[in-house]
C-alpha positions in Angstrom: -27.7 -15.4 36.1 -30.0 -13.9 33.6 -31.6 -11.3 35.9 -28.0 -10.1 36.5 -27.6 -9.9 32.6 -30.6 -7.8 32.3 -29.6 -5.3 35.2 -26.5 -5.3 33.4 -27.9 -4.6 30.3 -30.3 -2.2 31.8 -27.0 0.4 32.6 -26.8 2.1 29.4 -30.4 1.6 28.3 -31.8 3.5 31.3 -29.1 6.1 31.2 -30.5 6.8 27.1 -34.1 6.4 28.0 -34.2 9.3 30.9 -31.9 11.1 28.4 -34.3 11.1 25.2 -37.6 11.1 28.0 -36.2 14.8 29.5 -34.3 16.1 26.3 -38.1 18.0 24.9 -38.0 19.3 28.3 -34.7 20.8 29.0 -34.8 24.4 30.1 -38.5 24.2 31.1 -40.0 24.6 34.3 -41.1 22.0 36.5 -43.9 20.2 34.8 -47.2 19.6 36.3 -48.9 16.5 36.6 -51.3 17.5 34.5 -48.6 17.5 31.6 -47.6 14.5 29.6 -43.8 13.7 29.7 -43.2 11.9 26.2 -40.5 10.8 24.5 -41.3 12.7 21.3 -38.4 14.4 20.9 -38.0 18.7 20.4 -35.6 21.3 19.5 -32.8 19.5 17.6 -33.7 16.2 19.0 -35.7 13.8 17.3 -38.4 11.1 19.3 -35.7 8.8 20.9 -32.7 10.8 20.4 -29.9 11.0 23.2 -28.2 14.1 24.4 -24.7 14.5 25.5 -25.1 13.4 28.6 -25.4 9.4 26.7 -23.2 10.4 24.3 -20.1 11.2 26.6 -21.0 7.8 28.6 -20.9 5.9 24.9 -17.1 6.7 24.2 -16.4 5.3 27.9 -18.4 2.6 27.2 -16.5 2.1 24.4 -13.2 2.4 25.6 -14.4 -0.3 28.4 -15.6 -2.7 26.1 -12.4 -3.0 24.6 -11.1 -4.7 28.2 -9.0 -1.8 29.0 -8.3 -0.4 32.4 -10.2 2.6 32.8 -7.6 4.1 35.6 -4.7 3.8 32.5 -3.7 6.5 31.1 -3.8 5.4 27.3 -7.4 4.1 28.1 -8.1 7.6 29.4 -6.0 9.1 26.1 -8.8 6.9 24.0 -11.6 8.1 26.0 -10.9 12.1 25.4 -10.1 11.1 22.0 -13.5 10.4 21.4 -15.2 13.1 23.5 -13.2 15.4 21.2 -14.2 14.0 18.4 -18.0 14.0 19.0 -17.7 17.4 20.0 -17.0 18.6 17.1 -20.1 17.9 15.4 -22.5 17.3 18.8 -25.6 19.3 18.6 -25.2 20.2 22.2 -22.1 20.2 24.4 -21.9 21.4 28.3 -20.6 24.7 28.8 -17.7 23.7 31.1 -16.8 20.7 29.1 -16.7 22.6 26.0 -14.2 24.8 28.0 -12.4 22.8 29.1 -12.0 20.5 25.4 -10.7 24.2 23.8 -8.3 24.7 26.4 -7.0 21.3 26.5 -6.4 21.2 22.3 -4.4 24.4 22.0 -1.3 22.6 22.6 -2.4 20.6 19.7 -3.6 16.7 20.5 -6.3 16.4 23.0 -4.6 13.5 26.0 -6.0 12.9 29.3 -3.1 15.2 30.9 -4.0 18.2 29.1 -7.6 17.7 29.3 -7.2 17.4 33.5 -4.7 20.2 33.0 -7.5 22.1 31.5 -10.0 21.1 33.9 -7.4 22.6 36.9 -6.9 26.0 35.6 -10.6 26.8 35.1 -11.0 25.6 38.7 -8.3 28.2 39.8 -9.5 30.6 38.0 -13.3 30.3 38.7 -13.7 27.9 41.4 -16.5 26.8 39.5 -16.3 23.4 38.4 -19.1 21.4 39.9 -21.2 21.2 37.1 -23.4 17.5 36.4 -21.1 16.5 33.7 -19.1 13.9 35.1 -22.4 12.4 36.8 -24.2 12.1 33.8 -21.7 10.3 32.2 -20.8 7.9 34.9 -22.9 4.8 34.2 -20.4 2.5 32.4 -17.7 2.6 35.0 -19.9 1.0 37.5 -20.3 -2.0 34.5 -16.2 -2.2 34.0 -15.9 -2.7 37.6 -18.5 -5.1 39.5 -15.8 -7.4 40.2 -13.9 -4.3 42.1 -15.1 -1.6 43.9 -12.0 0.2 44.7 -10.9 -0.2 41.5 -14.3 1.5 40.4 -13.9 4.3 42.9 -10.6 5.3 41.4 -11.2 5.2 37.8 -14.9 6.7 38.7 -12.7 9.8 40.5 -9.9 10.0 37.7 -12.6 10.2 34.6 -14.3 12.9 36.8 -11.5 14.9 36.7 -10.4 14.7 33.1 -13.6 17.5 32.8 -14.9 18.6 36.5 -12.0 19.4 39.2 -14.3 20.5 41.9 -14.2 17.6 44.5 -17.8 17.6 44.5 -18.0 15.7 41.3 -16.2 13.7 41.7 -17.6 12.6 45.3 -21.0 12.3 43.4 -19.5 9.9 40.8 -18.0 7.7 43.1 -21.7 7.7 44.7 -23.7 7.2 41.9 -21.2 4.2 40.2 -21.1 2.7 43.5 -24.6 2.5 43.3 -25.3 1.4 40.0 -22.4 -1.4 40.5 -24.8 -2.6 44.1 -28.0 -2.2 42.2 -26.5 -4.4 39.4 -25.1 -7.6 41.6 -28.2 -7.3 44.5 -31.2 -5.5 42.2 -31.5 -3.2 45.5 -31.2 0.4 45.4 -29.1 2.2 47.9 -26.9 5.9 47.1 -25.5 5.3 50.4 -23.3 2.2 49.8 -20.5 4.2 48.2 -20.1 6.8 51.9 -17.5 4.4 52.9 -14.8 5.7 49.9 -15.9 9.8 50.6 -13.5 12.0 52.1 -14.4 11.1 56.0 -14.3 15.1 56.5 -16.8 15.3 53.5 -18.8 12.0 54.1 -21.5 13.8 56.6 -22.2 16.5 54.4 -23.2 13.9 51.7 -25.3 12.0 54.2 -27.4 15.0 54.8 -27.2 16.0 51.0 -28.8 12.6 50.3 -31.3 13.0 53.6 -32.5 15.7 52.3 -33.0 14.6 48.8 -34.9 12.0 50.5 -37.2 14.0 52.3 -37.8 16.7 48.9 -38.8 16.7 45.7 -37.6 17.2 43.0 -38.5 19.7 41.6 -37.1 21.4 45.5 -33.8 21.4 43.7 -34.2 23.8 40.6 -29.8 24.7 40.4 -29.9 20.9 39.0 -27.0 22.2 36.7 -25.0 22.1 39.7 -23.4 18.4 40.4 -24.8 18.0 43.8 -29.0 19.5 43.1 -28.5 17.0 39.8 -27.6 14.2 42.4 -30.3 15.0 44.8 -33.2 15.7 42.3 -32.4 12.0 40.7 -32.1 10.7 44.1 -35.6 12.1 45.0 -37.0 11.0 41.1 -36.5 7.3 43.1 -36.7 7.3 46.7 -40.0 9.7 46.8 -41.8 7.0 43.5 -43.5 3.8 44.0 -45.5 1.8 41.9 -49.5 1.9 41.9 -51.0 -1.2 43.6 -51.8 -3.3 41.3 -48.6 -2.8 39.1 -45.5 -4.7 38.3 -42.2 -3.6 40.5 -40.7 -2.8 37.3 -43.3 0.0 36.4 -40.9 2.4 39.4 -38.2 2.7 36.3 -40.9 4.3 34.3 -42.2 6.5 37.0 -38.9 7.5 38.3 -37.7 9.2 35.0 -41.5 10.7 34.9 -40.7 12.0 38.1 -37.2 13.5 37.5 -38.1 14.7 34.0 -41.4 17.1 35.6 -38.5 18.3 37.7 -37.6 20.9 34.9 -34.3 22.6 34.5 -32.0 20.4 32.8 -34.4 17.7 32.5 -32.1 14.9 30.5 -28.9 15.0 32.5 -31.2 14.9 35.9 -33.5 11.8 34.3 -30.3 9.9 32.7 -28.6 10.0 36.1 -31.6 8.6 37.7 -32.2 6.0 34.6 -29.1 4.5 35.0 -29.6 3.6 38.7 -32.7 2.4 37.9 -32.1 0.4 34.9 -29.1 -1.1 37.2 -31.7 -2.1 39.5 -34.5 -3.7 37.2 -32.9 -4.9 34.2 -33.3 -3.8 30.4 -36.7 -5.6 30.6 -38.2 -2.9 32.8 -37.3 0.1 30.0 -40.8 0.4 27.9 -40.8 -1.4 24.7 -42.4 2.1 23.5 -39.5 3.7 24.4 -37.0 1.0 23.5 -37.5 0.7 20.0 -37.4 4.7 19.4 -33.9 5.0 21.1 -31.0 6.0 19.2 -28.0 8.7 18.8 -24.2 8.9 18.9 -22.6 7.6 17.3 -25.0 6.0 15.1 -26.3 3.2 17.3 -29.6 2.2 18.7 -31.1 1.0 22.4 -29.8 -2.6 21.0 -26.5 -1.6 20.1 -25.9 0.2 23.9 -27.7 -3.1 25.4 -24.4 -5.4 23.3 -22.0 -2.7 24.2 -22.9 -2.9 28.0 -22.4 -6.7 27.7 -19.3 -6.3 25.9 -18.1 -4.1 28.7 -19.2 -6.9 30.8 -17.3 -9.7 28.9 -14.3 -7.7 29.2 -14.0 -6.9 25.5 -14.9 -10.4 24.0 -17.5 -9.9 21.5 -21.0 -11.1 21.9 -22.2 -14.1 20.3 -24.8 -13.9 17.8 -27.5 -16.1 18.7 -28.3 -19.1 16.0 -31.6 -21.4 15.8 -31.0 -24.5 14.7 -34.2 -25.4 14.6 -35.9 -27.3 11.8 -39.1 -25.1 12.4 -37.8 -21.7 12.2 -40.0 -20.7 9.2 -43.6 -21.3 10.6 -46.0 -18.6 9.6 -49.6 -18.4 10.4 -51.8 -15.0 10.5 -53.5 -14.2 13.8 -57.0 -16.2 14.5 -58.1 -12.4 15.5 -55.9 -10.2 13.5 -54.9 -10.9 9.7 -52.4 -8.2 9.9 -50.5 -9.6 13.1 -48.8 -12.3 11.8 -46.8 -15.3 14.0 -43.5 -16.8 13.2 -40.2 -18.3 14.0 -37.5 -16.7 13.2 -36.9 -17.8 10.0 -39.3 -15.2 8.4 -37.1 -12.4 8.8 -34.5 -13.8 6.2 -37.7 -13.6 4.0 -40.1 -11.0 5.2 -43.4 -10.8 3.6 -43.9 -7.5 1.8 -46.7 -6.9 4.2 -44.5 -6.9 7.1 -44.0 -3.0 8.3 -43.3 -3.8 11.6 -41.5 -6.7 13.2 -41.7 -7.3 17.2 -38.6 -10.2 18.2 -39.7 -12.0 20.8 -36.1 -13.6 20.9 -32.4 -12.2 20.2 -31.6 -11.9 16.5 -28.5 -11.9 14.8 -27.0 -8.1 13.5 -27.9 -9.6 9.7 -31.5 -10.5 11.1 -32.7 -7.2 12.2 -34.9 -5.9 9.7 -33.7 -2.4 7.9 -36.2 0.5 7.2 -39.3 -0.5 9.8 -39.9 -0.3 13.1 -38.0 -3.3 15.2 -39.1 -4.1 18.8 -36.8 -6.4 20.4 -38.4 -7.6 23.9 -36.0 -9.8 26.5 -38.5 -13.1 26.7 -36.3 -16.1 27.5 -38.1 -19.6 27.0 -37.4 -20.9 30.7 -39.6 -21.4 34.3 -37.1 -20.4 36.3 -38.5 -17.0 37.7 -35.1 -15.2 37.7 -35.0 -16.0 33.5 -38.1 -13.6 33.4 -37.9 -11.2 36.7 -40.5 -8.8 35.4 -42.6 -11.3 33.1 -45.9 -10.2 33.5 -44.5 -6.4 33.4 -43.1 -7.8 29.8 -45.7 -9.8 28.2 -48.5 -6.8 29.0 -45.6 -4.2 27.6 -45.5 -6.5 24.4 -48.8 -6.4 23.8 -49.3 -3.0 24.4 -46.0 -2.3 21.5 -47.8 -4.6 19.1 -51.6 -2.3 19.8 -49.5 0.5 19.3 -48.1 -0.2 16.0 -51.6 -1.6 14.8 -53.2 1.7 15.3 -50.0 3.3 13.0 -51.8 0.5 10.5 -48.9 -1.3 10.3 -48.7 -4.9 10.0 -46.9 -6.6 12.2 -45.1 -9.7 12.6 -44.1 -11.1 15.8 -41.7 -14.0 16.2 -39.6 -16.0 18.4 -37.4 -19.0 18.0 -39.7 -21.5 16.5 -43.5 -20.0 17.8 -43.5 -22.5 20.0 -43.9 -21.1 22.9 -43.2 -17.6 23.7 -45.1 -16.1 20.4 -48.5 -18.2 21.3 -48.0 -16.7 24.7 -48.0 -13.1 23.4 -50.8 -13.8 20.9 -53.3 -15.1 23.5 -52.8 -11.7 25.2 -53.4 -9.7 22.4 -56.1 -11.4 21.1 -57.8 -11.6 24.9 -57.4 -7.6 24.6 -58.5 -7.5 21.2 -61.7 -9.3 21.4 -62.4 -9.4 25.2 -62.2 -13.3 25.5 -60.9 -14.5 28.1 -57.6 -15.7 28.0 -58.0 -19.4 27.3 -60.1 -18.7 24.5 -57.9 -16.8 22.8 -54.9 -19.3 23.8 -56.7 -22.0 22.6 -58.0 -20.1 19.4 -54.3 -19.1 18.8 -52.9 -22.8 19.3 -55.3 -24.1 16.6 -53.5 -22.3 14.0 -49.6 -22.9 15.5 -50.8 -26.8 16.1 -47.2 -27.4 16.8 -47.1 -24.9 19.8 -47.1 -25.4 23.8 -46.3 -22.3 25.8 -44.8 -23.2 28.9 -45.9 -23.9 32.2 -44.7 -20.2 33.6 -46.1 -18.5 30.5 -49.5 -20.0 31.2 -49.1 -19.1 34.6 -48.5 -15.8 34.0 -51.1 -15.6 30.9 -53.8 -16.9 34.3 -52.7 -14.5 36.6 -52.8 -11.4 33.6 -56.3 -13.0 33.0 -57.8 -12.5 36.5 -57.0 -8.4 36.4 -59.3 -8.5 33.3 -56.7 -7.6 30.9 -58.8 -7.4 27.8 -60.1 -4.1 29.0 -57.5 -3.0 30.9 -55.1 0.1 28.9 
């Protein structure tokens, strides 16, 4: 079960790392390979800031977490409620939701009826409706429904239509959620298992629409404003990326969003379609740690906050437990045999952080009173088992780790990095960054690292993976 968590975890956390990834970008042409894509932020957005395209899917996701319905009308009330509400201050709204939101609060209150009332007359009298806003924002109604897909293709149609009445967006939602909800319960990734609840007068056109996707790139779709080029240029992002040999699985999430972000146009609504597909498909572990910890937006909440919310949504509104460590050795602290200004602890530390400590990478969950304010805070999903499906990316993870903890190094910073009791999981990490560090092989370094957490004993599937990271040389390795 705790690869399903991840993928379920990795909804929302995908959707808001293509989001901030493409938000420098929007506007732009497509972008060359000899271009970085970054997440470091432009125009109003900061390194790691969302867009509206998460923002709109948060007060869903919100609404859902509370247990409602999503096909109810006084869930759908809530849910334009807070659309409205963000709107007023958002720093970027789409045009024809924007519209729509002005027409629909003349009358006074903003409810779902006048919202879809709104959403009608601007079809009439423009026929224009098909823009990407529903798809963008669909990602959560695939997590309120993986017990029930038709139940998913209806509330998927009706929130589609509180904004966008062109039946074309409302085909692509149903698409895309039915996707995300397969990708989350079979990790497999497959825009045609939704077909089946199209229109059958429409459902041929779609087949070719994803064919072609399929068989472009896409950057070949430049209107990606328009619901259907959005779907398609996502759609290519993944089907036309693999990973390098050599590379985890899990690396496709990262190039998938590289790939839908150099597809220029409106760069963050095309790459947080596409991340939330993929983040269905491999789990909140696959998102980079350097992109993780930079993640944040409206309405005031971080990548860790949209990880609970998706589990909430999940739990069907009962709350999350915060995790609690029993453990009588939760305070162990010991500097790095390589690195003075990495230290390794247990959990315990962060109730007492030394004044050293700028930087803190968790290496388990922490409690909301745990996480450290004012520093950077990198929260990696590690879990303490051999069963593979505990860890389904682990080597992807430990390398990631070490690369986050490198990373805030050269910033200067020191860093602590902790986990339960450093008993297993932080010796783990530590042998890898020190076999990087000094170019030791990675039995020195474990051994070196053990001899100052006596008490430690990775286990057997984090050696394993620590001698299969060994063999591609990783101390050299970027």
């Amino acid at each position: 079960m705790s690869a399903l968590h991840d993928r379920i975890e990795g909804v929302l956390l995908g959707t808001a790392a293509g989001d901030a990834l493409g938000a420098p970008y929007e506007f732009q042409p497509p972008r060359g390979p000899e271009l970085p894509v970054e997440m470091v932020g432009g125009g109003p957005w900061a390194p790691g800031e969302w867009t509206d395209d998460t923002a709109m899917a948060v007060a869903i996701a919100e609404v859902a977490a509370t247990g409602a319905d999503l096909r109810d009308a006084v869930a759908q009330d809530a849910i334009v409620t807070r659309w409205r509400e963000w709107s007023l201050d958002a720093k970027d709204v789409g045009i024809q939701t924007r519209s729509v939101f002005r027409a629909a609060a003349r009358g006074g209150e903003v409810t779902a009826a006048s919202a879809r009332t709104a959403a009608v007359t601007l079809h009439e009298q423009t026929g224009r409706t098909a823009g990407n806003g529903s798809l963008m924002r669909t990602a959560p109604i695939a997590l309120a429904y993986l017990d029930d897909e038709d139940a998913l293709v209806a509330a998927a149609r009706a929130i589609s239509e509180l904004t966008h009445f062109d039946p074309d967006a409302a085909d692509a939602t149903v698409l895309w959620s039915c996707a995300i909800r397969h990708a989350v319960l079979t990790a497999e990734l497959d825009v045609r298992i939704g077909l089946r609840h199209i229109d059958v007068a429409r459902r041929d056109v779609w087949s070719e629409r994803i064919a072609e996707a399929e068989a472009s790139r896409p950057s070949d779709f430049a209107n990606n404003g328009w619901v259907v080029a959005a779907l398609q240029a996502a759609w290519s992002a993944i089907a036309t990326t693999t990973t390098a040999p050599g590379t985890h699985r899990a690396e496709h999430l990262r190039c998938g969003l590289d790939a839908a972000v150099r597809a220029g146009n409106d760069t963050d609504t095309v790459a947080a379609i596409a991340g939330g597909l993929l983040g269905a498909a491999y789990g909140a572990s696959a998102v980079p740690l350097e992109w993780r910890y930079l993640l944040h937006g409206w309405p005031g909440i971080t990548g860790r906050g949209l990880v609970k919310l998706a589990t909430t949504i999940h739990r069907k509104g009962r709350a999350v437990p915060e995790p609690t460590y029993p453990g009588s050795r939760v305070g162990t602290l010991a500097p790095h045999p390589y690195d003075p200004q990495v230290l390794l602890g247990g959990v315990g530390v962060l109730s007492q952080l030394p004044a050293e400590v700028d930087a803190v990478v968790s290496l388990c969950r922490v409690a909301d009173s745990d996480v450290p304010a004012g520093r950077p805070h990198v929260e990696v999903r590690l879990i303490d088992r051999t069963d593979p499906d505990e860890n389904p990316h682990l080597d992807f993870v430990l390398l990631d780790t070490v690369r986050a903890i490198e990373a805030l190094r050269a910033q200067g910073r020191t860093v602590l990095v902790h986990c339960a009791e450093a008993y297993s999981r932080t010796p783990t990490v530590a042998a890898l960054y020190g076999a990087r560090l000094r170019g030791v092989s990675v039995n020195e370094a474990l051994q070196d690292v053990l001899a100052v957490l006596p008490d430690a004993n990775p286990n057997a599937a984090f050696r394993e993976a620590l001698r299969r990271l060994g063999e591609f040389d990783v101390s050299i390795t970027a």
